[in-house]
N, C-alpha and C positions, 0 to 999 in steps of 0.2 A: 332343827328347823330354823330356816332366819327369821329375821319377826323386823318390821319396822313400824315408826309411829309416827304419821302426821299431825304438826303442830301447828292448827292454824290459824294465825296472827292477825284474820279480821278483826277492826271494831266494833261490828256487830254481833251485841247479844243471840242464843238462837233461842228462837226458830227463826230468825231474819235469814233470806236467801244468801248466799256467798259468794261470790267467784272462787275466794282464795278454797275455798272447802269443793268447790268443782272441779280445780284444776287438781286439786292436792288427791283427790280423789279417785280420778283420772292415771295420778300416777301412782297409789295407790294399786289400783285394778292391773295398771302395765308390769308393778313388780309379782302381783301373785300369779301373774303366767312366768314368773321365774321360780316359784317355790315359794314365794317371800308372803308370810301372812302380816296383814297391816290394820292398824284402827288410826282413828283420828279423834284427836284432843280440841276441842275449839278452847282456845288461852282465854278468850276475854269473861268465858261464864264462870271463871275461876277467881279468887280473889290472893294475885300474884303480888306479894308488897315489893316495894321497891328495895333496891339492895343488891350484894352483891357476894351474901352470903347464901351456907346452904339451906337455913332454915332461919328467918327474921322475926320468930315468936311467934307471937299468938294471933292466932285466922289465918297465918302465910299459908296460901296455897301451894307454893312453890314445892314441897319436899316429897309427895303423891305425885307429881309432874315430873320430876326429876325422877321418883323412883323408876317410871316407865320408859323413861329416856336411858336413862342406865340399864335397863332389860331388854331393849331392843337394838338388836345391829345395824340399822339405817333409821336415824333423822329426816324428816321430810319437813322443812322448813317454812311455811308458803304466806303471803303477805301479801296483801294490797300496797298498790302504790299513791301516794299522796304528798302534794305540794316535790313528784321530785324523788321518795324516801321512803324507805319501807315504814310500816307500822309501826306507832310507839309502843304498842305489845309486843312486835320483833324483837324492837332496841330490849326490852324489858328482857324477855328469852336473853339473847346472847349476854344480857347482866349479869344475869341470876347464873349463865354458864359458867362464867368469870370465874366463879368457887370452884370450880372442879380443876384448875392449875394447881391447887395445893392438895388434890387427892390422888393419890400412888397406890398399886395394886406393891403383890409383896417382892416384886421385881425392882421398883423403882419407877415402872412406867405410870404417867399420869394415865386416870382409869377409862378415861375417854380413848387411849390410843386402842384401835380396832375396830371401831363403830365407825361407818360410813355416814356422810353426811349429802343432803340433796335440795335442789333449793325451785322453790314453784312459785311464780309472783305474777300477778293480774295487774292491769289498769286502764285508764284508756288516758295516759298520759307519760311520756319518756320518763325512763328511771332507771328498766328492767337491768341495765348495766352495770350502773350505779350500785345498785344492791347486791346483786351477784358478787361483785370483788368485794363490798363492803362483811355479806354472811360469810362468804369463805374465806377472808381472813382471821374473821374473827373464831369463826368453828375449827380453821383449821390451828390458829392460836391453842388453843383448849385441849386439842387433840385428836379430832375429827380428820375421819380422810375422804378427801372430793373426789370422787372420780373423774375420768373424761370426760367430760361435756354434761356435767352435773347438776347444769340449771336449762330449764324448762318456761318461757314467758310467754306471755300471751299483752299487748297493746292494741289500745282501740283507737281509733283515729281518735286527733288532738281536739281538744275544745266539743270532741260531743258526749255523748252521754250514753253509750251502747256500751254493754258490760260481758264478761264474758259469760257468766248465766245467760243474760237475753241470746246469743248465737244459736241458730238453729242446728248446726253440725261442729264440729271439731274442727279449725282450719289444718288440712294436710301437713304444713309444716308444723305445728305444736304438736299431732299425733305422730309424727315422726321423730320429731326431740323427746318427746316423753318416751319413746318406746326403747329410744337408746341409751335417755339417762334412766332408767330401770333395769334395761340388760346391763350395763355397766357398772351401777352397784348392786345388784345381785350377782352378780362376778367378783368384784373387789372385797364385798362383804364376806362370801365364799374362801375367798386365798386369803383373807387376813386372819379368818377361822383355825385354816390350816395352819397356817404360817405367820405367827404372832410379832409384832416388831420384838426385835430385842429389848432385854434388864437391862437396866443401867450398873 
């Protein structure tokens, strides 16, 4: 069975409402009409230290987060946008990934190669771009693999205050990029199961 996990890199505590946990959500739902079972992690109710090791002592939340990230074959990355920039609990996430370049399965491959990665970002301010090449080089760095068309955004007109919770329906085109970045790593997740990259 594939299994993914959404990571979602709001700054808000929950129960506070989310975009980034709607959208992530959302694709979520797209990938279990592939087979794919999925949960979602809200990052900021955790207490993630800074660092860019696998576990930074005492109260790091990080190595319970990691474990489930290591257990599941797709990443769901999702993030508000602010000033521009994904979330400073993003940047945290891809820190704390950072440690996983020096972990090798008994092949030689770093242990991240195989697992798919997908990226879901709200705002009602330009960025969604911005962060797209910024998560997938850095996940793809680590060891992560993007599919086609791998990221999903959703922008609110500039300068107002309309979120993607407040939306009464799903705009057509988001419901169409989420359905194809879920068919696409529930695909790629699929063939790399089968078909593992090569040992070094």
């Amino acid at each position: 069975m594939t299994t993914a996990i959404a990571l979602n890199c709001t700054l808000k505590p929950s129960p506070a409402v989310s975009s980034s946990e709607k959208l992530g959500g959302e694709v979520l739902a797209a990938l279990s009409a592939h087979g794919v079972t999925g949960s979602t992690l809200r990052v900021v109710d955790f207490d993630v230290k800074p660092g860019v090791e696998k576990d930074m002592g005492a109260g790091d939340a990080w190595p319970e987060i990691r474990r489930r990230v290591l257990e599941a074959d797709i990443l769901v990355l999702c993030t508000p946008t602010w000033m521009g920039q994904a979330s400073s609990v993003a940047q945290r996430v891809l820190e704390r990934l950072d440690a996983e370049l020096s972990e090798t399965d008994d092949e030689g491959r770093p242990i991240l190669f195989g697992k798919v990665a997908v990226a879901a970002i709200v705002g009602n301010e330009d960025g969604a771009h911005r962060i797209t090449a910024d998560f997938f080089q850095a996940l793809n760095d680590v060891g992560f693999t993007v599919p086609a068309q791998g990221a999903v955004y959703w922008n609110g007109e500039a300068m107002h205050t309309t979120d993607y919770v407040d939306l009464d329906e799903v705009p057509e085109k988001v419901a169409s990029t989420t359905a194809t970045l879920a068919r696409n790593a529930a695909h790629l997740a699929a063939l790399l199961a089968r078909a593992p990259y090569p040992g070094s």
